[in-house]
Backbone as CSV, one residue per row, in Angstrom:
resi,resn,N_x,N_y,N_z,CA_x,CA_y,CA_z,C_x,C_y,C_z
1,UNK,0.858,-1.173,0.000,0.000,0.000,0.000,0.906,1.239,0.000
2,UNK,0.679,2.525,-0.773,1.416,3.283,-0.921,1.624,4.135,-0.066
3,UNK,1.780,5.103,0.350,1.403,6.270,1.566,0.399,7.120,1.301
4,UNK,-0.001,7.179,-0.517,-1.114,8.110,-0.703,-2.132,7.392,-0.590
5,UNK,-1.993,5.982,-0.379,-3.513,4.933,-0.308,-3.925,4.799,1.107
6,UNK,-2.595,4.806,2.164,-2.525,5.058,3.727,-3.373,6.267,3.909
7,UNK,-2.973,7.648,3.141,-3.745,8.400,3.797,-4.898,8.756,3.496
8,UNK,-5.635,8.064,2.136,-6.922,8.315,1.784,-7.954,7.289,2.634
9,UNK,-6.834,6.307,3.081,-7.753,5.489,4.371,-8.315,6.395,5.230
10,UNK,-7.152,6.705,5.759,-7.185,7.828,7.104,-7.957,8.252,7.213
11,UNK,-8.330,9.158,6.067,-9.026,10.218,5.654,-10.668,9.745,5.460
12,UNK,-11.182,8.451,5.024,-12.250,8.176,5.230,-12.273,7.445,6.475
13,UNK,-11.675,7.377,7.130,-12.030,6.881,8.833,-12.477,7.459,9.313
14,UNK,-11.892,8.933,9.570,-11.961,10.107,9.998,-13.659,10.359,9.465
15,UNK,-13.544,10.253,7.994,-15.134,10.836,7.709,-16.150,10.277,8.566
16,UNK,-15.933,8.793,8.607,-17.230,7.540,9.639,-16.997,8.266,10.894
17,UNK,-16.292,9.143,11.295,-16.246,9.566,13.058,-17.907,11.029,12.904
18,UNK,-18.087,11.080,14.687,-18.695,12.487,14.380,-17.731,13.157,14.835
19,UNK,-18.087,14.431,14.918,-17.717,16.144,15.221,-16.319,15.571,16.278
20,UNK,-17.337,15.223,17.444,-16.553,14.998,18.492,-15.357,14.215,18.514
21,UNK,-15.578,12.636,17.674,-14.278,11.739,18.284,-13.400,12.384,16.742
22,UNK,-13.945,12.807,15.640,-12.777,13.508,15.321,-11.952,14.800,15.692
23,UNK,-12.159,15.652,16.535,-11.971,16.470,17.244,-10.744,15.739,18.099
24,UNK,-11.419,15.137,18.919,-10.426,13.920,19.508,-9.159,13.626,19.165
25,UNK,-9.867,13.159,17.832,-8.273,12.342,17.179,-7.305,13.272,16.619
26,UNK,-7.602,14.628,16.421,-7.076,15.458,15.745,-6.282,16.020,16.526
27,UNK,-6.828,16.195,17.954,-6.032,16.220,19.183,-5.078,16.022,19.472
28,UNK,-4.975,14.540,19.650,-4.331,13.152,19.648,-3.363,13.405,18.533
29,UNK,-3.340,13.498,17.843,-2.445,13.784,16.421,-1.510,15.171,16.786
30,UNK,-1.711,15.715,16.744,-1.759,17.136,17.050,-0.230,17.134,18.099
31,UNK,-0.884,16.784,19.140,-0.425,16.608,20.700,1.047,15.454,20.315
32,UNK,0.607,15.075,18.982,2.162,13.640,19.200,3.462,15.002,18.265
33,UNK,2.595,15.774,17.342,3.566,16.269,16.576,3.911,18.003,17.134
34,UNK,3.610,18.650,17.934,4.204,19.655,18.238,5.322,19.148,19.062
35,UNK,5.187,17.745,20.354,6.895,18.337,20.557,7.741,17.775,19.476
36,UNK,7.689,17.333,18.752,8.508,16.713,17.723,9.097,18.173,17.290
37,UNK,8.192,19.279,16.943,8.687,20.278,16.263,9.430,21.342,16.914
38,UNK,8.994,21.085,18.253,9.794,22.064,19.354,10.952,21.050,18.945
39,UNK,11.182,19.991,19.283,12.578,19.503,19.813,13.346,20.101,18.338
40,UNK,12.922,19.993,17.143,13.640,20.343,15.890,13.986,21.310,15.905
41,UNK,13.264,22.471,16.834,13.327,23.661,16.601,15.022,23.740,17.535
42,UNK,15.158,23.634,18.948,15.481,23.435,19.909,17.070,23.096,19.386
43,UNK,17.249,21.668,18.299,18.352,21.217,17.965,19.195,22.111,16.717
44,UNK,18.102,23.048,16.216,18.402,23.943,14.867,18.839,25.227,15.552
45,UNK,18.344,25.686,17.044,18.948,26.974,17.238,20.677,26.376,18.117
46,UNK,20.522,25.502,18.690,21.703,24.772,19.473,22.738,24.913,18.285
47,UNK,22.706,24.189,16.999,23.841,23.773,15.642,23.886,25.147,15.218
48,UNK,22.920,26.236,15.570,23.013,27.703,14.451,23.857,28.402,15.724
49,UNK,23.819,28.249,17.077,24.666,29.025,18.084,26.087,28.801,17.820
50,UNK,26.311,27.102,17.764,27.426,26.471,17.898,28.184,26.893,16.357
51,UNK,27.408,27.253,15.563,28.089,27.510,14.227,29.105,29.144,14.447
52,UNK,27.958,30.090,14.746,28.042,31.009,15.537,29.065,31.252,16.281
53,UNK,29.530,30.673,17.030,30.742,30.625,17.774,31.891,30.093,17.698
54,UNK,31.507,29.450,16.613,32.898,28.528,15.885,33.178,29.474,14.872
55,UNK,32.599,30.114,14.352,32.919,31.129,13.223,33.508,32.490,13.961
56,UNK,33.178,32.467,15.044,34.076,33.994,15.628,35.341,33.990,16.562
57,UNK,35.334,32.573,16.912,36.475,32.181,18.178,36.790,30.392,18.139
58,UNK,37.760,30.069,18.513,37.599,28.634,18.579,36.879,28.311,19.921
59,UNK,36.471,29.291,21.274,36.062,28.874,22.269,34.741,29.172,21.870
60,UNK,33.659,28.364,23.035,32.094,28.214,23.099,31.927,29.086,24.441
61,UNK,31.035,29.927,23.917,30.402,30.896,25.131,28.758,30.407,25.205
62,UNK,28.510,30.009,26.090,27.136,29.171,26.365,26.288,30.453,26.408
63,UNK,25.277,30.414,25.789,24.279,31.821,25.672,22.929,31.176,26.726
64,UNK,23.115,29.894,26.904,21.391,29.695,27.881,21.394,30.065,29.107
């Protein structure tokens, strides 16, 4: 099964729900992928500091 056939499943599952338990699940979804995006965020300003400081000195001045 492809990933575009995965998500047209999804996508009519979701339709058989009401208001509410899709609300729910969207939640649920939701709630798994923001910290994912904090932590990305988190590891992209850490490598952009460390670049930062390697480009002006060979020493690391901790900014947190």
């Amino acid at each position: 099964m492809t990933g575009i056939n995965q998500k047209h499943k999804i996508v009519e599952s979701l339709d058989s729900l009401d208001q509410v338990q899709m609300e729910k699940v969207l939640d649920y979804i939701n709630g798994m992928i923001k910290p994912l995006r904090n932590d990305q965020f988190v590891k992209r300003e850490a490598l952009k500091q460390i670049r930062q400081a390697l480009g002006n000195s060979r020493t690391l001045n901790p900014t947190f």
